[in-house]
Structure formats: C-alpha cells, structure tokens
C-alpha positions in Angstrom: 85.5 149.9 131.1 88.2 147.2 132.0 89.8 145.3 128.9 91.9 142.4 129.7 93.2 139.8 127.0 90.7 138.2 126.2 90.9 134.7 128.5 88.6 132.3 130.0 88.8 130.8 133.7 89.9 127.2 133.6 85.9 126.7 135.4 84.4 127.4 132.2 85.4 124.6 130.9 83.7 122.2 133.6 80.0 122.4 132.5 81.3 121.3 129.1 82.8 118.0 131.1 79.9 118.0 133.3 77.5 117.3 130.3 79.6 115.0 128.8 79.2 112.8 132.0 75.4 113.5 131.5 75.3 112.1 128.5 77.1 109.2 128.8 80.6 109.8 127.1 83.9 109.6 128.9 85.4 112.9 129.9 89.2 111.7 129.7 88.4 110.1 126.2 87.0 113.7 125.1 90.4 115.2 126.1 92.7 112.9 124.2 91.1 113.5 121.0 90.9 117.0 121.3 95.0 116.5 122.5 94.5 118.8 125.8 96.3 118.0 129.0 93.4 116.8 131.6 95.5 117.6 134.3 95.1 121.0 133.6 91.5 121.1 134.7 92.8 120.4 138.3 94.2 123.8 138.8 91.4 126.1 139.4 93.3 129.0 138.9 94.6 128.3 135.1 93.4 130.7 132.9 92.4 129.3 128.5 92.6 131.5 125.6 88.7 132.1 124.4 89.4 130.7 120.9 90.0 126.9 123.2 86.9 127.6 125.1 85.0 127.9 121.6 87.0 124.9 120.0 86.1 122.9 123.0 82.7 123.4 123.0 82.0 123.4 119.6 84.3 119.3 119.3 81.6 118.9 122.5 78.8 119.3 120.2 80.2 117.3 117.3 81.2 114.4 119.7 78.0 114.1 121.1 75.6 114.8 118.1 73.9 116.9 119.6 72.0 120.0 118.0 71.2 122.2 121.0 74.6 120.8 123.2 74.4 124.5 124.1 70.9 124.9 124.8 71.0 122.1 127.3 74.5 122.6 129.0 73.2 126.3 129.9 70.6 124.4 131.9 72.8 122.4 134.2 74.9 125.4 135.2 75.4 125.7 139.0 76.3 128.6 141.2 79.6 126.8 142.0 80.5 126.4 138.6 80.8 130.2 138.5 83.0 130.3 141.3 82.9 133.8 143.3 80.8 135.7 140.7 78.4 133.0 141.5 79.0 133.0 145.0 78.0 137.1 145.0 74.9 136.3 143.1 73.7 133.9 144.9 74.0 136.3 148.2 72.6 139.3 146.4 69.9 141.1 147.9 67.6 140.9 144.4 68.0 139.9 141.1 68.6 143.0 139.9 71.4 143.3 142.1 72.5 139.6 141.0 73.0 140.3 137.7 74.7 143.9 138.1 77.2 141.3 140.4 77.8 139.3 137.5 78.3 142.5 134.8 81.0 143.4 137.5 83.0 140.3 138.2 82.7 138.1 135.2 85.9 139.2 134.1 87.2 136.5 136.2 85.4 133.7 134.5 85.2 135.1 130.8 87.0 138.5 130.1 85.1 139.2 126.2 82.1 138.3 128.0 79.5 141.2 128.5 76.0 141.6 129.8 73.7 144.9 129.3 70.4 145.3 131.0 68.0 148.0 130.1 64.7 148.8 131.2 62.0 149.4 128.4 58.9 150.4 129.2 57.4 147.7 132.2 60.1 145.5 130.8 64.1 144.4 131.3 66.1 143.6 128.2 68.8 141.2 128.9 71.8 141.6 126.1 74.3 139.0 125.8 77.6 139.2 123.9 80.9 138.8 123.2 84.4 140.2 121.5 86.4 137.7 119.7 88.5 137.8 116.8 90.3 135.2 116.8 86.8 132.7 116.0 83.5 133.8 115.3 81.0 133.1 118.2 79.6 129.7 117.7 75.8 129.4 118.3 76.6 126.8 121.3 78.0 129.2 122.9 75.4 131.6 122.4 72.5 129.8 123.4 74.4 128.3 126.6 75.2 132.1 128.0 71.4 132.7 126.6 69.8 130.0 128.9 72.4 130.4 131.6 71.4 133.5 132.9 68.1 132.6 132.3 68.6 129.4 134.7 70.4 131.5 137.1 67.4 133.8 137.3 65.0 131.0 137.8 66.9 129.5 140.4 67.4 132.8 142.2 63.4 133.6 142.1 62.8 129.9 143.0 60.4 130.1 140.2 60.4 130.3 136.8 60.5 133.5 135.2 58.3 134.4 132.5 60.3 135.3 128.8 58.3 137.4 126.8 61.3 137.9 123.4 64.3 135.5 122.9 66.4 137.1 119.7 69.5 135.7 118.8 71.8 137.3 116.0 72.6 133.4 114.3 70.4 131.8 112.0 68.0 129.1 112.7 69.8 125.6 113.1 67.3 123.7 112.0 65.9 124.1 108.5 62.7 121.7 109.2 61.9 124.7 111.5 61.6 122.7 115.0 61.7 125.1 117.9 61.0 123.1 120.6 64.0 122.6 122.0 64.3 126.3 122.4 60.4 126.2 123.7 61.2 124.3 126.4 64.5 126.3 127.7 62.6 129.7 127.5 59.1 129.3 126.9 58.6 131.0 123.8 59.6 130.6 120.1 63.1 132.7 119.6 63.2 135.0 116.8 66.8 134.4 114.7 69.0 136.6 112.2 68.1 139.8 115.0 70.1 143.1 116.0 71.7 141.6 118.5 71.2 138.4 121.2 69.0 139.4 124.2 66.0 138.2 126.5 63.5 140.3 127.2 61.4 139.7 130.8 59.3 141.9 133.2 61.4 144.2 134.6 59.6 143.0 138.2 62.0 140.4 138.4 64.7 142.9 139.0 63.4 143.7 142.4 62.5 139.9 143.0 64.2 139.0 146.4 66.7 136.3 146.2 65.8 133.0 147.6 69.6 132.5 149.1 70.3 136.3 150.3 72.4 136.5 153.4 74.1 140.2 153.7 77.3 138.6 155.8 77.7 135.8 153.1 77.9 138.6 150.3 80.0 140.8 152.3 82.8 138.3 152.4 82.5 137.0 148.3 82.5 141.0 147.3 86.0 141.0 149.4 87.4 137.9 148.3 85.8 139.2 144.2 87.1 142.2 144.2 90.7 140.7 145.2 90.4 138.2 142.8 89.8 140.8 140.0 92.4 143.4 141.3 95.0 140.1 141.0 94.0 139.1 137.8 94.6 143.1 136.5 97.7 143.3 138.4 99.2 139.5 136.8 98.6 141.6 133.2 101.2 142.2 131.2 102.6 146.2 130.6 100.9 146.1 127.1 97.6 145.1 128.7 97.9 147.9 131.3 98.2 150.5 128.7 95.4 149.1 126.7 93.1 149.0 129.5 94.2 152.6 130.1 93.1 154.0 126.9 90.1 151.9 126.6 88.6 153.3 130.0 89.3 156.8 128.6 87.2 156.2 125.6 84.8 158.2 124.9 85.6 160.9 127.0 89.0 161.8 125.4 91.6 159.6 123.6 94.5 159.8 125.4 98.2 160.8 124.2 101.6 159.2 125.0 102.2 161.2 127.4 98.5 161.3 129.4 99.5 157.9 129.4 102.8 158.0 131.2 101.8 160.1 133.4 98.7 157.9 134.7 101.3 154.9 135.2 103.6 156.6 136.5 106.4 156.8 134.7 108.5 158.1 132.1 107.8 158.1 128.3 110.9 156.5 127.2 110.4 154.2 130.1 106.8 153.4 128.4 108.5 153.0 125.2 111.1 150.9 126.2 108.6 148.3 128.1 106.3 148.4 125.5 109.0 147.4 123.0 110.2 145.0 125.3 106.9 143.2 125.2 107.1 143.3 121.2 104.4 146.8 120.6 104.5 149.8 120.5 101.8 152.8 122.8 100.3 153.3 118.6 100.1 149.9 117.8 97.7 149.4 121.2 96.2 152.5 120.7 95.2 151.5 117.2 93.8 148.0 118.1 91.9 149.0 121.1 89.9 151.1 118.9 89.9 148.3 116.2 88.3 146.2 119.0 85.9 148.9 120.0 84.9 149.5 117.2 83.8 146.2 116.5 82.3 146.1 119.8 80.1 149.0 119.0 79.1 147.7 115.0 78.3 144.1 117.0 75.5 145.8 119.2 73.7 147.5 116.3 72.3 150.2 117.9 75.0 153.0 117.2 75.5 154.8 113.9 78.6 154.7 112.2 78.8 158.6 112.9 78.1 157.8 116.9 80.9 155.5 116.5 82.9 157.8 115.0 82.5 160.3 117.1 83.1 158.0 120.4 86.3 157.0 119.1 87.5 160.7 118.8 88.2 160.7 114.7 88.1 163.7 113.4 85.2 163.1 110.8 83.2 160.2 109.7 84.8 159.1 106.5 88.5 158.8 108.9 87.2 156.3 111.0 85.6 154.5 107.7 88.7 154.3 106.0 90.9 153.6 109.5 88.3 150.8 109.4 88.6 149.5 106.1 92.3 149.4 106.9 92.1 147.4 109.7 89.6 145.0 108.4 89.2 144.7 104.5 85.7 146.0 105.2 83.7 149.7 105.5 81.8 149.3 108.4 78.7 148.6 106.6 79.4 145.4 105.3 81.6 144.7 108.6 77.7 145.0 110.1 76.6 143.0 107.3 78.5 140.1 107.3 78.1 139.6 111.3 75.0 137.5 111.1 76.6 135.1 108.5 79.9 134.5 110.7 78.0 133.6 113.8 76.1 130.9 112.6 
C-alpha cells in the first residue's frame, strides 16, 4: 500500500469548471470569490491540497444552487479529464481490467482516493472512499466519484450498465424524500446512512470487452503511468518516504527504527537528523500512519476493533483503544459512530 500526502492533481479541479460553463456561470468569476489564482489551472502538473478540492466543490455547489452539483458533474466526466489513468482505462482489455488500472494509478489524480472491488456471489461490489482529516467528505464529492465510475463503466461497455444497490454512508439530502435525481444517474433508489459507499452490478461486466481497447495504445500510457507515479513518489519529501515505508509493512510486521534505515539506505542518526530536519521525528510518523490506518479501517466497517487491533500490531485490544482515544478524543466505537453524522 503506497501513502502519499494526501494531494489532488490540479485536473481534478477541471470538471468542477467544466460544469460551471454548463450551467451558465463564469468560471473566472467563480475563482475570484473563492480568492484562488486562475492561472494555476494552466499548469497541468500543479498538485492542490484535498481539503481545496472539497472547499471548491462544495462553494461550486453553493454558487450554483444546486442540490445534486455532484450527482450531475460525475456525469460529464471524460477520459481526458483523468489524464493517463484515464488514458489506461480507456485502452484496457475489459472493464475489469479498467478499473484495476484506475485502483493502480489514481494516486496521480487523487492520492486519499481508493476503490475496492469484490466479487459476491454472481455479483461485483464497487466501494468508494476516501481518507481525509483535515474536512469531512462532503456528499458532492461522494456522489460525483459514485456516478463517475459508474459513467466511465457505461462508456467503456458502450451501454449502460445495470445497478442492482447504490449505498452511500451520508444521509439523505432531501427531506421531501425525492430520489429522482439519483434514479436517473443509476437507475435505482440509493439506500443512505449504509456501512460504507459502494455500487453493486453483475460481476459480467468485469469481463465486458472495452469498446476503445487497442493493446499498443495501453502499452505506451502503462509506461508513461508508471513514470508518472514513480516521479510523483520520488518528488516526496524524506518524512513521506518513511511513512510510506511503514505503511506498506502493515500488517505483516511494524517495523523498527532501524528496519527502517536499513530499507532506505542509510544510517539511523542519518534518519534522525533528516527527519528532524523536516520538523518530525521516525515515532511521530510511526504514530500517525497508524492514526490514519486506523481510521481507514473503522471508515470501511467491515473489520472488528480486535481485527484492527491486531493488524496494527498492538499488543492487546484495549492498547490500541486507548492509543485511539488518545489520538482522537474518541474509543473507536463512537469514532464508528459519529462517521455517518460528519459526512453529511
């Protein structure tokens, strides 16, 4: 598992703009009142933090009164607006092989970003969601990665694919209790206040051939993918190197100072010294990348707190309960319990 700080591609931003045109308001306008720079939407490489994709979207849906902004931006979303991850998919040999494209190089558009499929029986269940501390998820958001990958599938198949569940974890937006705006983007009623945020389709569709394949196509965006993520790891920060390091050794073992050293490379005092140069310390990183993970695991509500426990290598349940209380002012029950009221 790769962990990156947590940063969105400048790209993501361009569907927001893009249905702002659609609707009729002035992009440039938008900008100055939410005091952002539009010039730096002309540098495709410029990376956002994820809190400013979320405020942007979420002034987006305020500015245009609109309810479901989300629901219908995740409709207009192009391959191109993906960049390579989209380019990959596009050239994928089947669906199935799209989407395990876009759990590999989305990184590079949306690093707390993270789809799960599972097969269920005769059917595929699609979970969506995200880490992010620093604001709770806002239901815009949701629903546009929701019907995104749901619009990507369609226009994959070059039909439309048949949704059997929609669950999403935030309440209902509209207390009248009209669904039709959700009808119409998935073909079925979504149940609200669930688990977790996934679709659930025929797991056919994951061998459904891809309208667009072309094997010499997706030869070259793999390449030019797989450099762009290697760059974007490489551009990290020490801190963010060590992090990643003891986040792709969990669960198998938790690693120590000096298994740590010794898989970058160098010294322990020279690990020290970077790391304080760069303001932390190897426990400081150690102790929020299983902060993070465990919040990871209590968002997905299908682990125990004893699983969790035990993945995160404390020595008994009631450690990692109180570790967690510390960190958050909550057990990790009513950490769990107070998820579905934050992502409203």
């Amino acid at each position: 598992m790769k962990h990156l700080n947590q940063s969105v591609s400048i790209s993501m931003v361009y569907p927001i703009l893009k249905t702002l045109v659609y609707k009729g308001f002035d992009p440039e306008s938008f900008f100055r009142d939410m005091e952002i720079d539009p010039v730096i939407t002309d540098n495709p490489d410029a990376r956002i933090p994820v809190n400013e994709l979320e405020r942007i979207m979420r002034r987006a849906a305020d500015y245009t009164n609109d309810l479901y902004f989300g629901l219908h931006q995740g409709g207009r979303l192009d391959f191109a607006d993906l960049g390579l991850p989209g380019y990959v998919m596009m050239h994928s040999k089947t669906i199935g092989d799209a989407l395990t494209a876009y759990q590999r190089y989305n990184d590079i558009l949306y690093s707390g970003f993270q789809l799960e499929l599972g097969v269920n029986g005769p059917d595929v269940i699609i979970q969506l969601s995200v880490q992010n501390e620093d604001m709770p998820m806002s239901r815009h958001c949701v629903e546009d990665m929701a019907v995104s990958v749901l619009h990507l599938i369609n226009k994959l198949a070059n039909r439309r694919a048949v949704v059997k569940e929609v669950h999403f974890r935030h309440e209902a937006p509209d207390a009248t209790g009209d669904f039709s705006p959700y009808v119409t983007s998935f073909g079925v009623t979504p149940q609200f206040d669930a688990a977790h945020t996934h679709l659930r389709l025929s797991k056919d569709i994951l061998t459904q051939p891809v309208l667009y394949s072309d094997a010499k196509m997706l030869k070259v965006f793999e390449t030019m993918a797989e450099e762009s993520q290697a760059d974007l790891y490489s551009s990290q920060p020490f801190s963010s190197k060590v992090s990643r390091w003891i986040t792709e050794s969990l669960p198998s073992f938790f690693p120590t100072l000096q298994h740590t050293a010794a898989h970058l490379g160098v010294s322990i005092r020279t690990l020290q010294s970077r790391l304080r140069e760069e303001g932390t310390t190897f426990h400081e990183i150690s102790v929020q990348v299983r902060k993070e993970m465990a919040q990871r695991y209590l968002q997905r509500g299908t682990y125990s707190v004893g699983d969790i426990a035990y993945a995160l290598h404390f020595s008994e349940q009631s450690a990692f309960q109180n570790a967690f209380k510390k960190w958050t002012g909550q057990t990790p029950g009513q950490y769990r319990a107070s998820l579905a009221r934050t992502q409203t």
